[in-house]
N, C-alpha and C positions, 0 to 999 in steps of 0.2 A: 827828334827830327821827324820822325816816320808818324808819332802820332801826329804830331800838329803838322805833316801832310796831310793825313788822314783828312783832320779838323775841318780843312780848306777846301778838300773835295767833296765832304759829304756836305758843308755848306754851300756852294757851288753846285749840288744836284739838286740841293733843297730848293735854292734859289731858282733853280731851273722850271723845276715843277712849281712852283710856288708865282713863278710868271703866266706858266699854260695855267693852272687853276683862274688864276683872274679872268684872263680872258675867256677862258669860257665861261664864267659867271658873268662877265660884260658880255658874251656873245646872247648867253640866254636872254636877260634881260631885254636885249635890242631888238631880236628877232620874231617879229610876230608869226601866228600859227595861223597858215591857213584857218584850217578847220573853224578858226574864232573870227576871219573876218567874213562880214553878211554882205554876200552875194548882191550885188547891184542888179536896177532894177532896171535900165538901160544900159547896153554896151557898146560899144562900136564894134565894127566890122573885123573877125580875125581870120588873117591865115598861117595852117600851121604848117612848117618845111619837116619834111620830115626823111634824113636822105639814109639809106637803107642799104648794105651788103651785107649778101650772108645773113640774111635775119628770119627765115624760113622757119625759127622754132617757135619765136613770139611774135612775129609780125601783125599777124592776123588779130592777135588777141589788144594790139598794143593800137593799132590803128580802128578798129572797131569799137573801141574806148573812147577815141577822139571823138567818133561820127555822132559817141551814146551825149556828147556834150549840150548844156541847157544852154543853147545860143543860136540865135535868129538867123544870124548873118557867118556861119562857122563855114569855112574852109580848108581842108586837105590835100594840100601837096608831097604826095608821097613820090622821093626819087630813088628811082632804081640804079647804084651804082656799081654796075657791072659786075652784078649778082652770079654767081657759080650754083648756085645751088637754087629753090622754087621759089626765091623774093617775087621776081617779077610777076610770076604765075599768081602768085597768092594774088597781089595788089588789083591785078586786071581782074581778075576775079570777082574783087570788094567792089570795083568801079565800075563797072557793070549791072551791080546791083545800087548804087547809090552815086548820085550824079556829084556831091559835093566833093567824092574824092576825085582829084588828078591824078596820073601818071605820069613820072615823068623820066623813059629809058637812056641812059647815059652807055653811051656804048665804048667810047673811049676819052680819054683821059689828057686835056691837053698841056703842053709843057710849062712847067714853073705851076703848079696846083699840085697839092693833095686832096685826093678824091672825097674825103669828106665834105672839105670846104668846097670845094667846086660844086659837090652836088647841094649844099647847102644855096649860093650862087646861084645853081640853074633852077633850083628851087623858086627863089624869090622873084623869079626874072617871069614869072606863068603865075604865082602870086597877086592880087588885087586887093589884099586885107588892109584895114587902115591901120594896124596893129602885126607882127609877125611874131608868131613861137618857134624857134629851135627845139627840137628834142630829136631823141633818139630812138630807133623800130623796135624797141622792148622796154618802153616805159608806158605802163598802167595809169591810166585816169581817174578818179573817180567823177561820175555824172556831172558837180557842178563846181568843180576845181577850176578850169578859165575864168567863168564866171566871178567869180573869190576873187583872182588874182588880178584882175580887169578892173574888180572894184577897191583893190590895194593900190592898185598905181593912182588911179582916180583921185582916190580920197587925200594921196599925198602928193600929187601934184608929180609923180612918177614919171621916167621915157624908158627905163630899164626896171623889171624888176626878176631875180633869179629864184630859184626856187630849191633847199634842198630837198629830193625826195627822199624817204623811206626805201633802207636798203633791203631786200629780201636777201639774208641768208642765214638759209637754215642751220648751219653747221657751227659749235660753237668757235672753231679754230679760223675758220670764213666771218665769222661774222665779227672776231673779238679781231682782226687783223684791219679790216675794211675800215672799221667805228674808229681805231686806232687811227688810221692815216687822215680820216675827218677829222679827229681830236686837233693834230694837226693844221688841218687845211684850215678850218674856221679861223681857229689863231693868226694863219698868215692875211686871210681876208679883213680881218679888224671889222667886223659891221655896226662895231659901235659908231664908229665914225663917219658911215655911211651920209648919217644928216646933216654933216658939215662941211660946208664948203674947202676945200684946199687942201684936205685930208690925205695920206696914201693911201687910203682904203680902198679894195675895190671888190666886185664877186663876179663868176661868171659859171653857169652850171652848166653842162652840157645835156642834162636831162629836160631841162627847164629855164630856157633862157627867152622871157618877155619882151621883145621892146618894138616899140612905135615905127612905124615905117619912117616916119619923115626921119627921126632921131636915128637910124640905123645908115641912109641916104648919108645923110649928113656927114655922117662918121666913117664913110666910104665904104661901109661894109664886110664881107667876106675877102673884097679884093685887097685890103692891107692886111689878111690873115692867109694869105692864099698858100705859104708854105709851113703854117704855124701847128705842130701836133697837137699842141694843145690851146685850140683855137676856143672852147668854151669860154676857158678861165681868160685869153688872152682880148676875145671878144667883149668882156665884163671892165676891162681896162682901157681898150679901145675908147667903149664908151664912155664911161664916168668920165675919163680925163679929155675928152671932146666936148667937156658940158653938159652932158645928159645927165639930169638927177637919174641916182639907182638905187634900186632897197632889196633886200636879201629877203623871203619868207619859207619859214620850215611847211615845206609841203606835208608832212605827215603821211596819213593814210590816202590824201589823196591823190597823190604820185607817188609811183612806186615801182622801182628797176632792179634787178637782179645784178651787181653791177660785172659780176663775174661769175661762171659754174663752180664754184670750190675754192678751198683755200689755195691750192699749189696754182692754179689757173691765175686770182687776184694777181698773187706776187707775181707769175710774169707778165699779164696785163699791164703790169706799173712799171715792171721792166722797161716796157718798150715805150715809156713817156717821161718818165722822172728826168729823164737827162734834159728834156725837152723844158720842163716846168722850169728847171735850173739857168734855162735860156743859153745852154751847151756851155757855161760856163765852169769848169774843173776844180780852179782855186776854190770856189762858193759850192761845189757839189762834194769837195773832199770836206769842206768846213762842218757843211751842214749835214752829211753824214756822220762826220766824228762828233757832235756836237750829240746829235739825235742816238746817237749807237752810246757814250756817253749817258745819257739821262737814263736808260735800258739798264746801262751794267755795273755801272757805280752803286747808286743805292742798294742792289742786292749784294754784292762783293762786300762793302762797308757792312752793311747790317749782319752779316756773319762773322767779319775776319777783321775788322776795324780796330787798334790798339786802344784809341778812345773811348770811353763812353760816352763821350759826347757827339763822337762822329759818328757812334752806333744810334745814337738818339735822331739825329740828324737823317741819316740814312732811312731808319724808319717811317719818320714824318715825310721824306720825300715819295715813299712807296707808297705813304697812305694818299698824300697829294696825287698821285701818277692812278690810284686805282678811282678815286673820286672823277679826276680829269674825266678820265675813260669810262669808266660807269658810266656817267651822265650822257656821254655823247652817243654808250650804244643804247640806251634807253629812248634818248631822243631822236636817234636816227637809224635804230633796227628793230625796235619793238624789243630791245634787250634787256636781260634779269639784272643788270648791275654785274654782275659775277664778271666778267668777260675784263672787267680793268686789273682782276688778279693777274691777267697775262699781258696784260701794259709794257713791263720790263721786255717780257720777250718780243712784244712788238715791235717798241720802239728798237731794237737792237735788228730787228729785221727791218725795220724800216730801212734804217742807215746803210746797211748792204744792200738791199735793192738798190740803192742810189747811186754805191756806189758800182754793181752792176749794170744799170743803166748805161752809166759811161761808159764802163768799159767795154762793153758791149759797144756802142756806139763809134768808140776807139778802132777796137779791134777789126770792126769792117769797113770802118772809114765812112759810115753812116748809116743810117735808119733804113728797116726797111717796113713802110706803114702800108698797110691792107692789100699785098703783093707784088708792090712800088717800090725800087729803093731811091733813096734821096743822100744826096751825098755831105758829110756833114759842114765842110766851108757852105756849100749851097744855103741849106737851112741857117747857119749860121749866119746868112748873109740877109736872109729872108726873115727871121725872127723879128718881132716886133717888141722891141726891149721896154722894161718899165723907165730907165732912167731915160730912155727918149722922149715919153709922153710926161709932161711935168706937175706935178702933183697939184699945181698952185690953181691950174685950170678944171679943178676937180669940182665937180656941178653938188652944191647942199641941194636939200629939199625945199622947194617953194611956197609948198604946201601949208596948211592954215596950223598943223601941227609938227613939230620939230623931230617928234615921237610917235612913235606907236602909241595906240591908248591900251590903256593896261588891260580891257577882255582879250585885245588882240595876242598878249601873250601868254597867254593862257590856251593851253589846249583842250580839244570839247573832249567832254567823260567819253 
């Protein structure tokens, strides 16, 4: 009886891993690379929002990036959202010496918004780009990355297009934990799908999120995200199921964000959103913890202690799947050695308690407290923009003259 338990779970992990491997082989495939699309040779007009707390270590480096951009008609809205420490100082600074950047000082905070999204809002509202960027005050440009990205949406008939960037982290324990939770994220964004109409598929980056001003109007904007923590990915949703065609491109080395100092910093960073991603639902936050903490501890327990050797077989093939997974994802999105999917197992096992952290945490105070705000959690819950609200069936393909990326596009340059 114990072995052919055994049998069922290490089949059952196999299968698990054996699902994420797909998809990220479907995700590769789909998602073209910067770096390989050729820069257009006309653009329209961008501007980029760019809302700002506490960012006094990379500010300067991350908005001076923007200003380095090959574009005619380039715009900078940088908002200051009631900075504590030299945000604002730096910006008046930059603007000062260059007329393209805005300021724009937020001194308080009004009810029913979280201050990202708000300054993101007050952002666009001083904005005149026929095109607007979302990112974030420590994400790194290179010179003709909008450019690239202006001529992705172009060529495919695009209103949304996201961008992942290149993680900077140094550390292998930071950097094999981060790649981990991507390995993840890709999989729940499905970008294969992306070019088909009706699909659940959707993406939304907060480093790098593209889209057209009429197509953003349209879709009401920040204001149907105004209490949402995780308003990037939620923004990515908004719009695809509003009708706006959207497409995913691996930014590379041309965007590039630190997304956390350290490994211990990541894991509480993700603390204080996963409950949110989960859309404060408990049942689907205990599931998909145990599910993911599951794929983590099975396969090694089994490949040790397994009565079968067929569930020892099993086990191992799922760990070899689980290091593949995760290889590939931090090579593609940290400049990583492959090595880093050996700690997959332990990842994903932290993944699952962050989660389940999250909530309880979220529990325990009876809601969120985001960038020195608390939000209480009926409120967000109330305010959440749920996926089963916006209906999959209204979900915008590509119009574009190709269904697909053309295959230089995925391809990344030497």
């Amino acid at each position: 009886m114990i072995a052919a338990a055994s049998l069922v779970v290490a089949a059952l992990a196999f299968a698990g891993w054996a699902r994420l491997a797909l998809a990220g082989l479907r995700t590769e495939r789909a998602v073209a690379f910067l770096d390989a699309v050729a820069p257009a040779a006309e653009v329209p007009s961008l501007s980029v929002v760019v809302p700002c707390r506490d960012e006094a270590r990379g500010v300067e480096r991350a908005i001076r990036s923007l200003l380095a951009q090959d574009l005619p008609a380039l715009e900078v809205v940088a908002v200051d959202d009631r900075s504590t420490d030299g945000t604002g100082a730096i910006l008046d600074a930059i603007a000062r010496d260059d007329r393209r950047l805005s300021v724009v000082h937020v001194a308080t905070l009004p009810d029913g918004w979280l201050g990202k999204n708000h300054a993101c809002a007050a952002g666009v509202r001083v904005a005149r780009g026929e095109w607007l960027l979302f990112t974030d005050g420590d994400v790194v440009f290179a010179p003709d990355a909008l450019r690239r990205a202006l001529a992705f949406a172009a060529r495919h008939g695009l209103g949304h297009v996201a961008a992942a960037p290149r993680f900077v982290a140094p550390g292998l324990l930071e950097r094999a934990f981060v790649t981990a939770f991507a390995a993840f994220a890709a999989a729940a964004f499905r970008a294969w799908e992306l070019p088909r109409a009706g699909t659940r598929a959707f993406a939304g980056v907060g480093a790098f999120n593209l889209v057209s001003r009429d197509a953003y109007l349209r879709a009401g904007g920040h204001a149907r995200l105004a209490l949402e923590v995780v308003d990037d990915v939620k923004l990515g949703l908004l719009l695809r199921r509003s009708g706006v065609p959207q497409g995913i491109v691996n930014g590379g080395g041309r965007v590039q964000v630190r997304w956390q100092h350290g490994f211990r910093a990541s894991m509480v960073g993700l603390v204080k959103n996963a409950f949110a991603a989960a859309e404060y639902r408990v049942g689907f936050t205990l599931l998909a913890a145990a599910w993911i903490g599951f794929l983590g501890a099975a396969p090694v327990a089994l490949a040790v202690a397994a009565p079968h050797p067929a569930a020892r077989a099993l086990a191992v093939g799922a760990l070899v799947l689980a290091a593949i997974v995760h290889g590939g994802t931090a090579r593609r999105t940290a400049a990583g050695s492959g090595a880093e999917g050996l700690l997959m197992p332990a990842c994903a096992v932290l993944l699952g308690a962050v989660l389940l952290a999250s909530a309880a945490a979220a529990g325990a105070r009876g809601g969120v407290v985001w960038r020195g705000t608390f939000y209480p959690l009926a409120r967000l819950r109330a305010g959440s923009l749920r996926a089963r609200d916006l209906l999959a069936r209204d979900a915008a393909g590509w119009p574009g003259p190709r269904a697909e990326p053309e295959p230089p596009e995925r391809r990344a340059a030497p």
